[in-house]
C-alpha positions as CSV (number, residue, x, y, z in Angstrom):
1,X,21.1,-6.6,-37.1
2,X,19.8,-6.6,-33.6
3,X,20.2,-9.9,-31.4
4,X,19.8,-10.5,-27.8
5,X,21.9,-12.9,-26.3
6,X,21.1,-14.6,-22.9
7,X,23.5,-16.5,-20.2
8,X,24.7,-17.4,-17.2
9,X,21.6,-19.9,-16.6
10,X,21.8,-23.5,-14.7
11,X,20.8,-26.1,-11.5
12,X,20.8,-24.2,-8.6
13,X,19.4,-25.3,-5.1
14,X,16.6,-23.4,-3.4
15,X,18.4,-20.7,-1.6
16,X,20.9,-20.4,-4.0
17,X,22.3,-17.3,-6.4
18,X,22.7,-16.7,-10.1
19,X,23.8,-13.8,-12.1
20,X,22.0,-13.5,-15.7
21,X,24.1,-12.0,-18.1
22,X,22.4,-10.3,-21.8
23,X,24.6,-9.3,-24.4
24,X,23.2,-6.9,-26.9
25,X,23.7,-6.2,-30.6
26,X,22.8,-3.5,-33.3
27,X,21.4,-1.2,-30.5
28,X,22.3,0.6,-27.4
29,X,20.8,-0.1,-24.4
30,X,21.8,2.8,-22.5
31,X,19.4,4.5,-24.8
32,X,16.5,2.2,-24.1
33,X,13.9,0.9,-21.1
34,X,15.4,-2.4,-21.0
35,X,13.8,-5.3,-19.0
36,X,14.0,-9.0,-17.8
37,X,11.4,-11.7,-18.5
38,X,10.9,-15.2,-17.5
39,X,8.0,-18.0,-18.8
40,X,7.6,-20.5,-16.5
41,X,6.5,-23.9,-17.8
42,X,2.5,-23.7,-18.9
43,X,2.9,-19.8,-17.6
44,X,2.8,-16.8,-19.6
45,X,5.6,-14.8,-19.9
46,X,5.8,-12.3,-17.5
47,X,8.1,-9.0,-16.6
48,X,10.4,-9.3,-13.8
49,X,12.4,-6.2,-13.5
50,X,13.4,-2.9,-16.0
51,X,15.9,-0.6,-15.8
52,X,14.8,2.6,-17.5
53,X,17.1,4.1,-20.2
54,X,20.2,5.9,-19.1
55,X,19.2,9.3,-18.2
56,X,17.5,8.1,-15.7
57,X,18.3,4.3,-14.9
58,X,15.3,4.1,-12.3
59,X,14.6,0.4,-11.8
60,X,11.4,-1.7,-10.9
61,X,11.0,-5.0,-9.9
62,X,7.2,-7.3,-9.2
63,X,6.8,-7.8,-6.2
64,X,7.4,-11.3,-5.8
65,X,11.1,-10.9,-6.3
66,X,11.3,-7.1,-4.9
67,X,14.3,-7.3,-2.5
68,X,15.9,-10.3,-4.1
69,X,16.9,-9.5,-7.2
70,X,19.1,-6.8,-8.5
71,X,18.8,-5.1,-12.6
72,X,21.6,-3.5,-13.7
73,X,23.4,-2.1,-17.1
74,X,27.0,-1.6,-18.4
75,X,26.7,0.4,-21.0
76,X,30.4,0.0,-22.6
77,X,29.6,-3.2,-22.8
78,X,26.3,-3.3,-24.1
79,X,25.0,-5.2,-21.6
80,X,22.2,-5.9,-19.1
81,X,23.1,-8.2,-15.7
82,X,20.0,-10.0,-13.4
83,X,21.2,-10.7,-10.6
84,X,19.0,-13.4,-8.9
85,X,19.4,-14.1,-4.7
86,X,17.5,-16.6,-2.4
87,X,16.0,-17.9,-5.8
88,X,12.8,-20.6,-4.7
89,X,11.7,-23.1,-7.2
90,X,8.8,-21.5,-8.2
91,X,10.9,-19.3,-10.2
92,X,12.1,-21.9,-12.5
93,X,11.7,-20.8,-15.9
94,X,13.4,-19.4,-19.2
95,X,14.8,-15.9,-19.1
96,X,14.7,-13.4,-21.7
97,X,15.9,-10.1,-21.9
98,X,14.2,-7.2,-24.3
99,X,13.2,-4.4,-24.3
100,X,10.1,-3.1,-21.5
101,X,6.8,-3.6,-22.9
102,X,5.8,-0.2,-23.7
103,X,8.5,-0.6,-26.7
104,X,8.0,-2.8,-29.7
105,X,10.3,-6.0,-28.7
106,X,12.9,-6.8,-30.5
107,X,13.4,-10.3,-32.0
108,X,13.8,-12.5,-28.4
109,X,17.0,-14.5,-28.0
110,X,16.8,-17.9,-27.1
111,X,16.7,-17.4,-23.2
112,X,18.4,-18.8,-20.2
113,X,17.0,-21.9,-18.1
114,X,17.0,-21.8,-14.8
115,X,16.4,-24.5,-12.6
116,X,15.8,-24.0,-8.6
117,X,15.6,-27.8,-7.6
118,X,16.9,-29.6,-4.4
């Protein structure tokens, strides 16, 4: 059974750094395009970055966050890392891992909050 667990979430000033953390189960996602998403309040939700499957491992990030924030995989671990830097409070939202949108998503996890707040 697949399930995507998300982490690492919380109050953090404007400015400030947070690692996101999404532990995977009942696939491999070194074999997948995985990717990060975030809904803002009265937003849609929208891609922020993808790592592409393990033979190649190219990333992409939108450009609001290009430079800031960092995708990454461990794949004996089964799982995908966000790391966030210099995050601004427009980018408070609820993050979600899955896999990138030209797959069929799996079920989404609950998500992470995160908070950018003075």
């Amino acid at each position: 059974q697949v399930q995507l667990v998300e982490s690492g979430g919380g109050l953090v000033q404007p400015g400030g750094s947070l690692r996101l953390s999404c532990a995977a189960a009942g696939f491999a996602v070194s074999s997948v395009d995985m990717a990060w998403y975030r809904q803002a309040p009265e937003k849609e939700r929208e891609l922020v970055a993808n790592i592409r499957w393990s033979g190649s491992s190219s990333t992409y990030y939108t450009d609001s966050v290009k430079g800031r924030f960092t995708i990454s995989r461990t794949n004996a671990e089964n799982t995908v890392y966000l790391q966030m830097n210099s995050l601004k409070p427009e980018e408070t939202a609820v993050y979600y891992c899955n896999t990138d949108r030209h797959y069929e998503p799996y079920p989404w996890g609950q998500g992470t909050q995160v908070t950018v707040s003075s």
